[in-house]
BAVEXTOR-362427 format. One record per atom (N, C-alpha, C, O, CB): z, y, x. Coordinates in steps of 0.05 Angstrom, whole numbers, padded with zeros to 5 digits, always signed. Glycine has a CB too. Layout:
REM BAVEXTOR-362427
ZYX ...
***
This chain:
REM BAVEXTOR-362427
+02279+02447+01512 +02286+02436+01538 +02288+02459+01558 +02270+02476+01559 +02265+02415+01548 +02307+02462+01573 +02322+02481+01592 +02303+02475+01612 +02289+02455+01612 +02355+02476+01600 +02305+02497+01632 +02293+02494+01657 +02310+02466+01673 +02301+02443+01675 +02295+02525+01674 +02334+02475+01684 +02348+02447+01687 +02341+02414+01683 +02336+02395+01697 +02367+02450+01672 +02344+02419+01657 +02335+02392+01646 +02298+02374+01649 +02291+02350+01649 +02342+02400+01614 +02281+02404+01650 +02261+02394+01656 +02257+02380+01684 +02248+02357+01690 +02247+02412+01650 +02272+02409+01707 +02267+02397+01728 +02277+02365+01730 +02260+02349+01738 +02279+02414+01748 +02311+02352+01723 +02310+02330+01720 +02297+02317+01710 +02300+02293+01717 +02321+02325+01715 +02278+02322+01690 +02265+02299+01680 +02238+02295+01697 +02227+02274+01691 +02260+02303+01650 +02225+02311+01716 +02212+02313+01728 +02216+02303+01751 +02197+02291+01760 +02206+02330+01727 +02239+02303+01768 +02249+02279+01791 +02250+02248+01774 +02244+02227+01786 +02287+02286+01806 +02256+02249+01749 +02260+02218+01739 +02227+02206+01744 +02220+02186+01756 +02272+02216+01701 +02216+02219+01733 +02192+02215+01732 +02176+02203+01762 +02162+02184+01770 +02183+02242+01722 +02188+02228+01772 +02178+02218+01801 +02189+02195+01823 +02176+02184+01841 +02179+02241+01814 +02213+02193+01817 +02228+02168+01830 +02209+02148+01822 +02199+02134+01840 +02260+02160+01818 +02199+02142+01786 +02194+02119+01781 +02168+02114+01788 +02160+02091+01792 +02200+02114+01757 +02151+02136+01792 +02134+02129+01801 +02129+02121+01828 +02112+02104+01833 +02123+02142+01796 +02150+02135+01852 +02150+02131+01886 +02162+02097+01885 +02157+02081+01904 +02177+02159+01907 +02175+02089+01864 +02181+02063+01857 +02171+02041+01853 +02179+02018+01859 +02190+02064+01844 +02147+02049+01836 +02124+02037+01837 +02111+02029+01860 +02109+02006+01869 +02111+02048+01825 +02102+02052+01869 +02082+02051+01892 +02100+02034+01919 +02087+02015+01927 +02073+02087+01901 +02123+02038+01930 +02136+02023+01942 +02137+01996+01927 +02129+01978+01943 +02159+02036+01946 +02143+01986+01906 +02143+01958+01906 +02114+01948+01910 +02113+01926+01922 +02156+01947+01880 +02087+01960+01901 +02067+01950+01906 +02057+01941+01933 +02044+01922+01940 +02055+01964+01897 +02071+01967+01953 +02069+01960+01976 +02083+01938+01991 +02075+01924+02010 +02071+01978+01986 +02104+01937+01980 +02122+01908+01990 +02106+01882+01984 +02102+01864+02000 +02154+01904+01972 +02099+01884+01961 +02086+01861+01950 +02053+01857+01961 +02038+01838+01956 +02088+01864+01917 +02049+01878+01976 +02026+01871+01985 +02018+01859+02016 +02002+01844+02025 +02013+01892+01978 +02051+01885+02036 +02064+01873+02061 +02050+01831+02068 +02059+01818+02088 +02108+01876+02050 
***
């Protein structure tokens, strides 16, 4: 795994997690 590729996989990662945490918070709104 390329530097490149890590860094993408490392924003994926992190979207899904800021994704998480935002729907929890909606659902808790």
């Amino acid at each position: 795994m390329n530097q490149l590729e890590l860094g993408f996989f490392d924003n994926l990662v992190r979207v899904q997690l800021d994704g998480k945490t935002i729907g929890r918070i909606t659902t808790w709104a």
